[in-house]
N, C-alpha and C positions, 0 to 999 in steps of 0.2 A: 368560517374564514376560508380561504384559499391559500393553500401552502403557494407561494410564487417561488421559493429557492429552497435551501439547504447548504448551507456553507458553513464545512466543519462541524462545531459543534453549534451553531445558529438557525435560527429559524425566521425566514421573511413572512409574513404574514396577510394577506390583505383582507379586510373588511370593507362592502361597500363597494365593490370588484371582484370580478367579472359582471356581478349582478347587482341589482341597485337593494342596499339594505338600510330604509329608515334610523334602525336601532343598532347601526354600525356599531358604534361607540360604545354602546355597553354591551357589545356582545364582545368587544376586545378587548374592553377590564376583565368582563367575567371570563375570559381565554387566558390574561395573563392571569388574575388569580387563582383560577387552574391549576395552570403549570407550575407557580410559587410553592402551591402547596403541595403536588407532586414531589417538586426539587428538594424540600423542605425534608417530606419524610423518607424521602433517597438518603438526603444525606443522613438523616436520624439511626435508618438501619446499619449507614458504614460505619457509623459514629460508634454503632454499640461492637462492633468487628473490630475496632480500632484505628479505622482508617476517615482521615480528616478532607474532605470535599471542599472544596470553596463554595462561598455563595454562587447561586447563580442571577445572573443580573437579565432584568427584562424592561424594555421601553417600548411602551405605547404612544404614538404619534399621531395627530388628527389635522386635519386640515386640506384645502385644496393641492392638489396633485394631477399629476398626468400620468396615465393607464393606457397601456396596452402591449402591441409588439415594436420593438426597437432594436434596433440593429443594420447591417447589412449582408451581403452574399454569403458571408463565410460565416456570419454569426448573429443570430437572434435569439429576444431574451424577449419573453413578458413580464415586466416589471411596474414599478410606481417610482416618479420621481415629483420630489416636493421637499417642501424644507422640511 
């Protein structure tokens, strides 16, 4: 995937963008089940420290969209917008 942002503690993602990927879709399950289970044993090691993490929540979304740069003079962003 393509990081497109970083905002706070989130992450944008794009699959299927910049470059065309057949197996978008299950290459961004398999990203978010990943990271699930990265988050998972994050919190496992505070957990044993005493320190309590919230879930971390993650959504994957499919479907047509519009890609690229958007903006004007003072400000541009490549991003994805769709429902």
């Amino acid at each position: 995937g393509t990081v497109a942002k970083i905002v706070g503690d989130a992450l944008h993602v794009l699959f299927g963008a910049p470059g065309d990927q057949p197996d978008h879709a299950d290459r961004a399950v398999a990203c978010a089940l990943d990271l699930d289970g990265f988050a998972e044993a994050f919190r496992a090691r505070w957990r044993e420290r005493g320190v309590n993490i919230g879930a971390t929540r993650i959504g994957v979304h499919a479907g047509p969209a519009i890609v690229g740069n958007f903006g004007g003079g003072r400000f541009f962003d490549y991003t994805a917008y769709g429902d």
